[in-house]
C-alpha positions as CSV (number, residue, x, y, z in Angstrom):
1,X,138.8,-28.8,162.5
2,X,136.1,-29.8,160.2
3,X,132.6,-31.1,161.3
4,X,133.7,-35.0,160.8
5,X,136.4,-34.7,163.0
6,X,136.1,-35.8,166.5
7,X,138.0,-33.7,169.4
8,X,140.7,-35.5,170.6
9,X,140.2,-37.1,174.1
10,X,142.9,-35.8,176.5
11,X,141.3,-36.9,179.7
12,X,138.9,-38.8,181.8
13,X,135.6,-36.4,182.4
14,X,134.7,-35.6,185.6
15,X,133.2,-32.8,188.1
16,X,135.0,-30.5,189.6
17,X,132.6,-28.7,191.6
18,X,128.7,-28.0,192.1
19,X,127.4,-24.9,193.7
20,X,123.9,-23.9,195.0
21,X,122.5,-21.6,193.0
22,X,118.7,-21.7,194.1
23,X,116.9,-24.1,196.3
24,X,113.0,-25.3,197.1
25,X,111.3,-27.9,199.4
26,X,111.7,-30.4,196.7
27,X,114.3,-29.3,194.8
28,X,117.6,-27.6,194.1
29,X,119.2,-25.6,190.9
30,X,123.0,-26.4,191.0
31,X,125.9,-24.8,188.5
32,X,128.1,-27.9,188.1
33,X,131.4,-27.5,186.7
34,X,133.5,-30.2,185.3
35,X,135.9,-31.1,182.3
36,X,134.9,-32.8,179.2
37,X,137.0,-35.7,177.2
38,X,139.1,-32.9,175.5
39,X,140.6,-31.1,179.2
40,X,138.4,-28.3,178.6
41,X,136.3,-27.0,181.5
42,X,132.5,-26.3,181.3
43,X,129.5,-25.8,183.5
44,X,125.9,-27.1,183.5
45,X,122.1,-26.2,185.1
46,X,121.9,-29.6,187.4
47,X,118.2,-29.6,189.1
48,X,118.5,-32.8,191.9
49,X,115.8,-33.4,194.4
50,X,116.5,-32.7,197.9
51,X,114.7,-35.7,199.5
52,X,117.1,-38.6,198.1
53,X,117.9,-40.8,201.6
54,X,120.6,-42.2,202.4
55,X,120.4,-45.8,201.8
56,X,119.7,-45.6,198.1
57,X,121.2,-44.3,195.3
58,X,117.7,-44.3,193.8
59,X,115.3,-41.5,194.2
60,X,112.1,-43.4,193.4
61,X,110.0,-46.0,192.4
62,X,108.1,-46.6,189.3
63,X,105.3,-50.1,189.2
64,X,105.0,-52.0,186.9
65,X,101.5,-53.5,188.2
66,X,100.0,-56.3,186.3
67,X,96.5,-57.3,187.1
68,X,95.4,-61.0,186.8
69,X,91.9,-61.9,187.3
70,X,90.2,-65.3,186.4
71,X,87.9,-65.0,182.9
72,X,89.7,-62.0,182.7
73,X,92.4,-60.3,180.2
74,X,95.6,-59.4,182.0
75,X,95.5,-55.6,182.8
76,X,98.1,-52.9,182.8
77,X,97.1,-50.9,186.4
78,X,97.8,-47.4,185.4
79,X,97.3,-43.7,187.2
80,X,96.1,-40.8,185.7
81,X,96.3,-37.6,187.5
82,X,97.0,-33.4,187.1
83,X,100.6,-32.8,186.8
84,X,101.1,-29.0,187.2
85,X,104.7,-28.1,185.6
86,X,102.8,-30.5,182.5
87,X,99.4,-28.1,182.9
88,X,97.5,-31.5,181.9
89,X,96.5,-34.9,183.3
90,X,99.2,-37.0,182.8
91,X,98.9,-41.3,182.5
92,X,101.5,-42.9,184.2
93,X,102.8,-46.0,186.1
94,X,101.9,-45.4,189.6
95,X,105.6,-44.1,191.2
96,X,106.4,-42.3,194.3
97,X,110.0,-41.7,196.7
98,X,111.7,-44.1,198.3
99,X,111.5,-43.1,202.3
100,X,114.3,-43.6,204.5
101,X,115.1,-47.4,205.1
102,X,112.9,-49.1,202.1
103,X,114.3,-51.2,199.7
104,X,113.1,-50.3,196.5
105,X,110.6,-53.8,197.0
106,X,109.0,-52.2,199.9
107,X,108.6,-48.8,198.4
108,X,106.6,-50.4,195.4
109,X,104.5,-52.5,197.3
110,X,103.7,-49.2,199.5
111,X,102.9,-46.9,196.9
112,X,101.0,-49.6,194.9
113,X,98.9,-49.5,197.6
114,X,98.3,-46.1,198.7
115,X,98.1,-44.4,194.7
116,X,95.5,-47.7,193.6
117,X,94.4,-49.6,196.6
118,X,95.8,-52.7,194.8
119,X,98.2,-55.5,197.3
120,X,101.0,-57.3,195.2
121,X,103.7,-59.5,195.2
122,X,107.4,-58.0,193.5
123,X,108.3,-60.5,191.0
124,X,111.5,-58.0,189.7
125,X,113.3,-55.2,189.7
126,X,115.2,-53.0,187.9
127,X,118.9,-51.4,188.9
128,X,119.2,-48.1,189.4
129,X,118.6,-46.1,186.2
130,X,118.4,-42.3,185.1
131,X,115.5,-40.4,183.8
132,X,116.7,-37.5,182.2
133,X,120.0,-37.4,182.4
134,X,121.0,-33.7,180.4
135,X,119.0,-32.2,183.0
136,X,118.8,-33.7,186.6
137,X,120.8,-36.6,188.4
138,X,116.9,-38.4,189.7
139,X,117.0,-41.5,189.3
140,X,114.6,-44.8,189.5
141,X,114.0,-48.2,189.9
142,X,111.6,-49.7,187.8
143,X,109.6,-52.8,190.2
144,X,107.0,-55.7,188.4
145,X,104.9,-56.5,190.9
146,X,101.5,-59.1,189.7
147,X,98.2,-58.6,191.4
148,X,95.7,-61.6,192.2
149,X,92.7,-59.9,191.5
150,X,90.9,-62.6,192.7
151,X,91.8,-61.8,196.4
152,X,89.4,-60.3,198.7
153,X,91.1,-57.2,198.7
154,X,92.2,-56.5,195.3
155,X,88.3,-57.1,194.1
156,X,87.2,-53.6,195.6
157,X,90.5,-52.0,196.3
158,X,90.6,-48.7,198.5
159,X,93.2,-46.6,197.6
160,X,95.1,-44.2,200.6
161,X,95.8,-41.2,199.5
162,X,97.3,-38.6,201.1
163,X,96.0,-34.8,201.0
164,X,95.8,-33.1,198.1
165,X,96.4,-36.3,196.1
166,X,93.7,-36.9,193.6
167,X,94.4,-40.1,191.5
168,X,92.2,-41.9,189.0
169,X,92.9,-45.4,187.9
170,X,92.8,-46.7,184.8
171,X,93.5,-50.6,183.9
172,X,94.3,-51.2,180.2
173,X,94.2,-54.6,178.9
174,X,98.0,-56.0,178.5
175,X,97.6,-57.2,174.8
176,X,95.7,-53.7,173.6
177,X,98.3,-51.3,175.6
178,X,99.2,-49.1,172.7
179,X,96.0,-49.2,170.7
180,X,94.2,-48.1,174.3
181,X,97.0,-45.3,174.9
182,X,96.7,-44.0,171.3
183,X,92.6,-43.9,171.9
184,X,92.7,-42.1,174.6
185,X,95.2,-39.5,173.4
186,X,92.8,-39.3,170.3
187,X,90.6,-37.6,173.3
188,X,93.2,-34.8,174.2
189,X,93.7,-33.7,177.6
190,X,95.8,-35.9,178.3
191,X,99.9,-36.6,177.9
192,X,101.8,-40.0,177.8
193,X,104.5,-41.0,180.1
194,X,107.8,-41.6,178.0
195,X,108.2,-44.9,180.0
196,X,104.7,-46.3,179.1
197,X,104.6,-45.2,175.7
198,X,108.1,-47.2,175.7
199,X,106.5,-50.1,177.5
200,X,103.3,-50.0,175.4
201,X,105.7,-50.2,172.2
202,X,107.7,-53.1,173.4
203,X,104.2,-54.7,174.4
204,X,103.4,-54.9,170.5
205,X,106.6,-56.3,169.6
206,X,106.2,-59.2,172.1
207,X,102.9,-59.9,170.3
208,X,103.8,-59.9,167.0
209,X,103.0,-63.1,165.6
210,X,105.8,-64.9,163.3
211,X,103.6,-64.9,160.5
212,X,102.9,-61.1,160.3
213,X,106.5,-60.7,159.5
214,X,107.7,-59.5,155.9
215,X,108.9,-62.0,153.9
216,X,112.3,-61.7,152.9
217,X,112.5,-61.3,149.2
218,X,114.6,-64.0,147.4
């Protein structure tokens, strides 16, 4: 069969079978064995987090937080922190587990509070989605949730962290996401989140202006 050819589909995949093969208090390596399109049977290094609940087929949270203050630009409310399997400080949307019984709503608002200090109101949600699919089954729901910096609370917020926990945060105005990001990589130390970079690349589409569009030659 040459390289253009396709193999021909026989079957539906699916798993057959996943076996421990090493396991933390976090997380768990898992040979999973299943059969592709073509009938033919294969295995695969799963990791999966052990603390998935119950009543979710998410794992986590990720926050969108946008900060709106009066004679203020709208800010991006970001976390930057020391991610050890990374070796660096990573920026990131603030994120954390879903406990047992939240709604993905709940867990947001929770986190938003304890990683920035910050109190907000959802205003959507994501379904569930995957994160890195060719290696792990974790999976997220991405929340927008707007802050009224103009509240009492939200003007000095006190963030609750929990031990060991040491989180900066970093507000980026909405309208200069990327060109902020790409600064402060320019400083090293430092590595993106996919999803923000994403987010921040998205941002400059939505502000193109029609004008700065190529003309389309005759």
């Amino acid at each position: 069969m040459s390289n253009s050819e396709t193999p021909k589909e026989t079957c539906a995949p699916h798993v057959v079978k996943e076996e421990l093969m090493a396991a933390g208090q976090w997380l768990k390596l898992e040979k999973t064995t299943y059969v592709d399109r073509a009938g033919s049977t294969r295995t695969w290094e799963t990791v999966k987090r052990t603390t998935r609940q119950t009543n979710t087929t998410a794992d986590g949270v990720g926050i969108i937080a946008l900060l709106k203050r009066t004679l203020h630009k709208d800010c991006v409310v970001m976390v930057k922190q020391f991610r050890p399997p990374m070796g660096s400080y990573t920026l990131e949307f603030p994120a954390g587990l879903i406990d047992e019984g939240e709604s993905a709503e709940v867990a947001a608002l929770r986190e938003l509070k304890e990683e920035t200090g910050y109190r907000g109101e959802v205003v959507g949600v994501t379904p569930v989605t995957c994160l890195d699919p060719g290696l792990s089954n974790c999976t997220t729901q991405i929340v927008m949730v707007n802050i009224n910096g103009d509240e009492g609370e939200n003007i000095n917020p006190t963030q609750q962290l929990g031990d060991g926990e040491f989180v900066e945060v970093v507000l980026l105005p909405l309208d200069e996401f990327q060109t902020k990001i790409d600064g402060l990589l320019k400083k090293g130390d430092i590595v993106v989140d996919s999803k923000v970079y994403m987010f921040a690349m998205g941002m400059v589409q939505a502000f193109f202006k029609p004008r700065e569009l190529p003309v389309l030659k005759q």
